[in-house]
N, C-alpha and C positions, 0 to 999 in steps of 0.2 A: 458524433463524439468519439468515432474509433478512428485508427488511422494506421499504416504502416510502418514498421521500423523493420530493416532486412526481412520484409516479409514475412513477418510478424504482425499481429492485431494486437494494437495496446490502446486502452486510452487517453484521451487527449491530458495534458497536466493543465490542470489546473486548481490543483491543491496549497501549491504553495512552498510545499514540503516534503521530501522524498519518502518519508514513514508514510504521508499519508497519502501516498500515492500509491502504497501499495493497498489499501484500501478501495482504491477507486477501481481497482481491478474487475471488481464485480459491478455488471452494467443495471441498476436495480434491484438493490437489496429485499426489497420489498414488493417487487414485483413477483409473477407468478412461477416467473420462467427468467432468472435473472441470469445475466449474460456472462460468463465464468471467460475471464481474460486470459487469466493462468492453466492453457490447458493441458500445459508438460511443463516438465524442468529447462527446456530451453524457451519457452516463452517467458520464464519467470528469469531466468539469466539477460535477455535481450530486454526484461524491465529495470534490472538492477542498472544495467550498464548503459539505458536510455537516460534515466535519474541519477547516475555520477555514486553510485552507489561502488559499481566495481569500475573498472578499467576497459578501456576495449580488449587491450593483451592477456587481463585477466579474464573477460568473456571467453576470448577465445580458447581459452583453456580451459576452461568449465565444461565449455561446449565438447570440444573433446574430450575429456576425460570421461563425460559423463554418457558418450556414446559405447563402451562395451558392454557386453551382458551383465557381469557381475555389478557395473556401477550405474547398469541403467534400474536395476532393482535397488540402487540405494537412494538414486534421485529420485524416483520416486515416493519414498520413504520421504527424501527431506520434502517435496512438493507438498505432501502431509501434511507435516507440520510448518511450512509458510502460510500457509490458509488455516490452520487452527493459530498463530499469530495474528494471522487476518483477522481473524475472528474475536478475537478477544479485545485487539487494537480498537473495533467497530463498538465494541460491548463498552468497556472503558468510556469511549470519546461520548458517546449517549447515556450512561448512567454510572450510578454507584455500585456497578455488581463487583463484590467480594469476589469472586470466584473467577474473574475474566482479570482482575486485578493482580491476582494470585497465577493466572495464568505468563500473562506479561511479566510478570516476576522473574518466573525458571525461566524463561526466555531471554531476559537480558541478563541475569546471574550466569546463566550458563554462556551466553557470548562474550562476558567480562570474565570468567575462570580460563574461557581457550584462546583470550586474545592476550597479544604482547603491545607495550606501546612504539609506534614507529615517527618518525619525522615525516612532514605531509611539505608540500611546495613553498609555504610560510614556516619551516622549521618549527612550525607548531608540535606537538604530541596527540597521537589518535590512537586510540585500539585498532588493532586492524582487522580482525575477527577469524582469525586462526588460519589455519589452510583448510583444505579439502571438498568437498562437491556443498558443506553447511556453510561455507565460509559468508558468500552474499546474507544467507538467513541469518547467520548472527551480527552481519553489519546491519541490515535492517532492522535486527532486533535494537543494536544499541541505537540506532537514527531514534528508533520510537523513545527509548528512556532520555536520551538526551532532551527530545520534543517536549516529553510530558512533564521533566522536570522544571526546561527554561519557562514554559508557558502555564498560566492557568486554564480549567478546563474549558471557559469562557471565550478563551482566544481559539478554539478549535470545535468551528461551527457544521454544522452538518447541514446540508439544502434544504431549500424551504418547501422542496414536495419532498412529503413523507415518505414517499415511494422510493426515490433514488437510492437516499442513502449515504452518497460521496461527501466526504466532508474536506475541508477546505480553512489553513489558516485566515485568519480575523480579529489582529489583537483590535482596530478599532469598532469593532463590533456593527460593520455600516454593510455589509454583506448579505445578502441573502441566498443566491441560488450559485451552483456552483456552477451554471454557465447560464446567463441569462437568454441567449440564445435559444437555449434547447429545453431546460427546465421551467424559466420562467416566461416563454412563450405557450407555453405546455398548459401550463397553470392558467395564465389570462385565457388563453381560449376556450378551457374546461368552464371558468367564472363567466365567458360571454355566453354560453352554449346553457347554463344554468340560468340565467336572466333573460333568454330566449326560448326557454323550455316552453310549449304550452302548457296551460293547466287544463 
C-alpha cells in the first residue's frame, strides 16, 4: 500500500479526495506500531504536490526555502500542526467530538484569514492559502472544510478493519474497505483462520 514519489514513501490514494488523503498518511491508526508517512516537512511537501494540492514549481520552492536552519526549525513546527489537523480531521470523520471539531475550526478560519482569492485554469475563484513554508497546511486545511461542507458525514467512510483507519469518499454508501486487496484480503483470512481454529 506504499510506493515512491521522488523518493519519497507515500501511500497509495485511494481516498478519493485530497483532505483525506492526508489522513491516510498514517499506515494503521490502530495498530500498535502505526506507520507515520509524514516523516519531515518534505515528505509532507512531495504529498501536497502528489495530490494537486500545491504545484510542482511550488514544491520546489518549499523544498528549498525550507532547507536552512532558521526555516528548517519552522517546518518543523508547521509538520506539528499538519498531524494535529490530521488528527482532528480523523476524530471529526469517526465521531461527534466537539473538540476535534473546534480544532478543524482554527484550522480552516485561520487558512481563510491568510488567503486571497486567485483565478485557477477554469477562471474559477480559489483561496490560495497564503504564502510561506504554512501555505500547503492551510490549503489542506481549506480541501478539509470544503469536503466536510459539500458532503454529509455518511459520504466519508472509514474501512471495514477497525484497525486501518484510512478513510475514503463514498456518497453511494456500497464501500467497504479501502483497498480490498490488502484490507479486505486481511479480513477474510483472519474470518477463515477463525473457522479453522481448533477447539
Amino acid at each position: 500500500m506504499a510506493r515512491q514519489v521522488d523518493g519519497v514513501w507515500l501511500p497509495e490514494r485511494v481516498s478519493g479526495h485530497p483532505a483525506l488523503e492526508l489522513n491516510n498518511t498514517v499506515g494503521g491508526w490502530r495498530f500498535p506500531q502505526p506507520r507515520e508517512y509524514l516523516v519531515d516537512y518534505g515528505a509532507f511537501v512531495t504529498l501536497a504536490r502528489d495530490v494537486d494540492v500545491v504545484s510542482a514549481a511550488e514544491s520546489r520552492a518549499l523544498l528549498a526555502a525550507s532547507s536552512g536552519a532558521p526555516d528548517l526549525v519552522a517546518a518543523r513546527a508547521v509538520l506539528r500542526d499538519v498531524k494535529r489537523l490530521r488528527r482532528a480531521l480523523h476524530e471529526v470523520a469517526l465521531s461527534d467530538s466537539v473538540d476535534a471539531a473546534a480544532e478543524l475550526h482554527r484550522f480552516v478560519a485561520s487558512a481563510v484569514r491568510t488567503s486571497r482569492y486567485v483565478s485557477d485554469e477554469a477562471s474559477a475563484l480559489r483561496l490560495d492559502g497564503g504564502t510561506g513554508l504554512r501555505m500547503p497546511l492551510r490549503r489542506f486545511a481549506l480541501s478539509i472544510g470544503a469536503l466536510l461542507e459539500r458532503y454529509p458525514r455518511s459520504a466519508i467512510r472509514t474501512c471495514g478493519d477497525e484497525r486501518c483507519g484510512w478513510l475514503f469518499l463514498d456518497p453511494t454508501g456500497r464501500r467497504r474497505w479501502c483497498e480490498m486487496a490488502v484490507c479486505g484480503n486481511r479480513a477474510k483470512a483472519r474470518r477463515y483462520a477463525n473457522r479453522h481454529r481448533p477447539h
